[in-house]
C-alpha positions as a Markdown table, in Angstrom:
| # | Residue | x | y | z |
|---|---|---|---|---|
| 1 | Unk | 232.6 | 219.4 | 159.4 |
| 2 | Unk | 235.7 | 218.0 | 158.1 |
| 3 | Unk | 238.3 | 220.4 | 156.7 |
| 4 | Unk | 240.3 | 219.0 | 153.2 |
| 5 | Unk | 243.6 | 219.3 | 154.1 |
| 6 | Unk | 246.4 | 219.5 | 150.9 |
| 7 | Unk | 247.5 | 216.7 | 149.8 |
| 8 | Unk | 251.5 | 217.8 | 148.0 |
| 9 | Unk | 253.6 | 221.0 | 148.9 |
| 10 | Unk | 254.4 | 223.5 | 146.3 |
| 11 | Unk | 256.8 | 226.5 | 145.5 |
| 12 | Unk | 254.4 | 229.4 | 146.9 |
| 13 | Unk | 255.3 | 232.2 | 144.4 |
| 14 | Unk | 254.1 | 235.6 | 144.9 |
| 15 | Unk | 251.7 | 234.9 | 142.3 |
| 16 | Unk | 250.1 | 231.8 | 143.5 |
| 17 | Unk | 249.7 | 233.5 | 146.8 |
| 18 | Unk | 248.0 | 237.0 | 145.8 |
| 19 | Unk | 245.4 | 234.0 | 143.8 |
| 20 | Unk | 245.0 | 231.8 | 146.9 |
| 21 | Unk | 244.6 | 235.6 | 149.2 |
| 22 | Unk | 242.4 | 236.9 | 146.7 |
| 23 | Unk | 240.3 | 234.2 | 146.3 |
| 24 | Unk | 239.9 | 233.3 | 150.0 |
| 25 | Unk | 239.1 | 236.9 | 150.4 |
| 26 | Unk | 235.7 | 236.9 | 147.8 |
| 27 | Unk | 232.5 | 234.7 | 148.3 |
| 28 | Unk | 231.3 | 234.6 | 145.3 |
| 29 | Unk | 233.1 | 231.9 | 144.0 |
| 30 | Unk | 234.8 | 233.4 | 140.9 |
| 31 | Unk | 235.5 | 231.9 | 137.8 |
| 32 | Unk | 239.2 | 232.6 | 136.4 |
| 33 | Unk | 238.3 | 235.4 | 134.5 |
| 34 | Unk | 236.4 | 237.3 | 137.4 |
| 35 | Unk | 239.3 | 236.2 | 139.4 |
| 36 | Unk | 241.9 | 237.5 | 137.6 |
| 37 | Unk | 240.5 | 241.1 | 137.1 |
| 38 | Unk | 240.7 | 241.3 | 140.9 |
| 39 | Unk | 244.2 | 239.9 | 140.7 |
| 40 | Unk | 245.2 | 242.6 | 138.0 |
| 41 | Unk | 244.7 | 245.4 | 140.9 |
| 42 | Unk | 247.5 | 244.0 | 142.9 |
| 43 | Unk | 249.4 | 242.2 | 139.8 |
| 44 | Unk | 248.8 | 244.2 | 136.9 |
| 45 | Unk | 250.7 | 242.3 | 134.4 |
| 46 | Unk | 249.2 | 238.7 | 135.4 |
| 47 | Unk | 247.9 | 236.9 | 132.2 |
| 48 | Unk | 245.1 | 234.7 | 132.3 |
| 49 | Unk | 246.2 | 232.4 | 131.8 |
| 50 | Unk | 249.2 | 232.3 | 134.3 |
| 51 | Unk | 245.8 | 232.6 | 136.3 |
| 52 | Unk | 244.2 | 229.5 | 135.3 |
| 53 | Unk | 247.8 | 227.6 | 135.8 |
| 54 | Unk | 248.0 | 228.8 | 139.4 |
| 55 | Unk | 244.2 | 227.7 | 140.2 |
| 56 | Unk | 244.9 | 223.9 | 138.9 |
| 57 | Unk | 248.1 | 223.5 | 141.2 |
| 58 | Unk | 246.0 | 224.9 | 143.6 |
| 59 | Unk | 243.4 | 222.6 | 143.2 |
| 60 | Unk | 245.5 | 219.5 | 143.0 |
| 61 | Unk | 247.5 | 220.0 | 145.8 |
| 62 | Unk | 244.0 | 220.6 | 147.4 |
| 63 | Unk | 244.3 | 224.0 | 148.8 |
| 64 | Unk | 241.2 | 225.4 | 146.7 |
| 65 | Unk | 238.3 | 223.6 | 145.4 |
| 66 | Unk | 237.2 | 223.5 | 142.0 |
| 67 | Unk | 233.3 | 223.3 | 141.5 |
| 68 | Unk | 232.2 | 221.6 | 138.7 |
| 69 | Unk | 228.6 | 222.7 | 138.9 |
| 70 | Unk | 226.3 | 221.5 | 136.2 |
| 71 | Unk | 228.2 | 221.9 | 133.2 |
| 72 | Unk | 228.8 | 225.8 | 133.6 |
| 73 | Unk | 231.9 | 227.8 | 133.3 |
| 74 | Unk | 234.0 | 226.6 | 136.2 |
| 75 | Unk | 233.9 | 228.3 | 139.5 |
| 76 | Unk | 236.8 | 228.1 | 142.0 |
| 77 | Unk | 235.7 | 228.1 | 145.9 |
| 78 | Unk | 239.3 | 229.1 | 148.7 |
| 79 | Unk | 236.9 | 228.0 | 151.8 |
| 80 | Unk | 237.8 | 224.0 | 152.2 |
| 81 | Unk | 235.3 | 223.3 | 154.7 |
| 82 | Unk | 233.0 | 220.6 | 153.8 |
| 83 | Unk | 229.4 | 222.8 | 152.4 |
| 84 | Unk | 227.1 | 223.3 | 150.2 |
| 85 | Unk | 226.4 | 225.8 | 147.5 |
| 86 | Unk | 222.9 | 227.0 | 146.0 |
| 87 | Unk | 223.3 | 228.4 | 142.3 |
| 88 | Unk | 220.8 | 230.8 | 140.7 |
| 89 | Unk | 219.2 | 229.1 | 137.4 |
| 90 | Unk | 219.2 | 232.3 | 136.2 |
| 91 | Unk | 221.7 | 234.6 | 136.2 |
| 92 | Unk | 224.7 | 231.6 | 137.6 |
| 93 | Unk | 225.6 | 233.4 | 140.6 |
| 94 | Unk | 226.7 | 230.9 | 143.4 |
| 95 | Unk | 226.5 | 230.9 | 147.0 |
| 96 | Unk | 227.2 | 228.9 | 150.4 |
| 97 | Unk | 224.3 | 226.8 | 152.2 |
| 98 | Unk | 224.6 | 227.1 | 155.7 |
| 99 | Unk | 223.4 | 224.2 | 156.8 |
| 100 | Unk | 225.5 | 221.1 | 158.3 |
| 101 | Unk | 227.3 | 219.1 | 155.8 |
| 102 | Unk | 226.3 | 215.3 | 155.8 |
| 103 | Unk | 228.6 | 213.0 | 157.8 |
| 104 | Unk | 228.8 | 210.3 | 155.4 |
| 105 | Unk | 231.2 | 206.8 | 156.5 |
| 106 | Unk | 231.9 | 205.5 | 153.6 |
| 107 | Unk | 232.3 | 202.3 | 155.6 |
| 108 | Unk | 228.9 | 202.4 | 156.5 |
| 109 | Unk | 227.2 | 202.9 | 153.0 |
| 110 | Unk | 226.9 | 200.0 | 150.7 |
| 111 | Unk | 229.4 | 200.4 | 147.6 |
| 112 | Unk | 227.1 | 199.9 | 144.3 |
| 113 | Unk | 228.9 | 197.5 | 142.0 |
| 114 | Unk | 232.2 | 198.0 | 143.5 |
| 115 | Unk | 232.8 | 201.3 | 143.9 |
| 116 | Unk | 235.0 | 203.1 | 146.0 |
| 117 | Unk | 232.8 | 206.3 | 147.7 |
| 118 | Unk | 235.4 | 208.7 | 147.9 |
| 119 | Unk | 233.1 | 211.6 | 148.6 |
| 120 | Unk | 229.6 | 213.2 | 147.7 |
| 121 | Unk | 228.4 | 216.6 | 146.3 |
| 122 | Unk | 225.0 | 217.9 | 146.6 |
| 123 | Unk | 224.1 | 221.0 | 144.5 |
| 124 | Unk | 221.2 | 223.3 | 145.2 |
| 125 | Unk | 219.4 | 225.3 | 142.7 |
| 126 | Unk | 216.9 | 228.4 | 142.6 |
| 127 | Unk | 216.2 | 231.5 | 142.1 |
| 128 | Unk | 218.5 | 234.5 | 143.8 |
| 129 | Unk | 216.9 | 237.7 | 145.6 |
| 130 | Unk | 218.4 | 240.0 | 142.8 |
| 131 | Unk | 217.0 | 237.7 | 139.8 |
| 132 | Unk | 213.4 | 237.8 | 141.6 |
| 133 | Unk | 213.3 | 241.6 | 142.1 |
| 134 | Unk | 213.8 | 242.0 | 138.6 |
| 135 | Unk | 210.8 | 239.7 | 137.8 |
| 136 | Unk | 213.5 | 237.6 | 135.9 |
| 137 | Unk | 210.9 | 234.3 | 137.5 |
């Protein structure tokens, strides 16, 4: 699997790093306000919104990845490996896939009308253990 790799350098400020540890550190693929209650343990005066600052530089300079998944709150993933994520229908909780991530040349696929393939993203939906237990499907 290919690994992103960043793309600009930035200041690192104390901050930004305790965000980029912390959310390394969880697999659950947090939003910005799950994200920053675990930041408030180590930074307790960290606003949100100094939060949600930190996670866009981190994201454009590619050192996290943003995961737009079908149109809910966004969730913020530190692992840059190339994989996939499965996300419960019910309750929004997200997860890896382990399986292997396609290899995709965008050389070898043919461009419809002109477009440049810069990547792909393949979402997985269903139903998580918890949600089932409770009977929630």
């Amino acid at each position: 699997m290919k690994k992103m790799t960043p793309r600009t350098s930035q200041r690192q400020t104390r901050q930004r790093q305790i965000i980029l540890e912390e959310l390394r550190r969880s697999r659950e693929h947090p939003t910005a306000a799950e994200l920053h209650k675990v930041v408030r343990k180590r930074l307790p005066r960290i606003s949100l919104g100094t939060v949600y600052r930190n996670l866009e530089l981190l994201a454009s300079a590619g050192r996290i990845r943003k995961l737009p998944l079908s149109g809910e709150t966004m969730r913020y993933d530190g692992d840059l490996d190339s994989h996939y994520h499965i996300r419960c229908v019910e309750c929004g909780k997200i997860d890896d896939v382990e399986i292997p991530a396609l290899d995709i040349d965008s050389a070898v696929l043919d461009s419809p009308d002109g477009y440049e393939i810069l990547g792909h993203r393949l979402e997985f939906i269903g139903v998580c253990d918890s949600c089932r237990a409770r009977g929630r499907v």
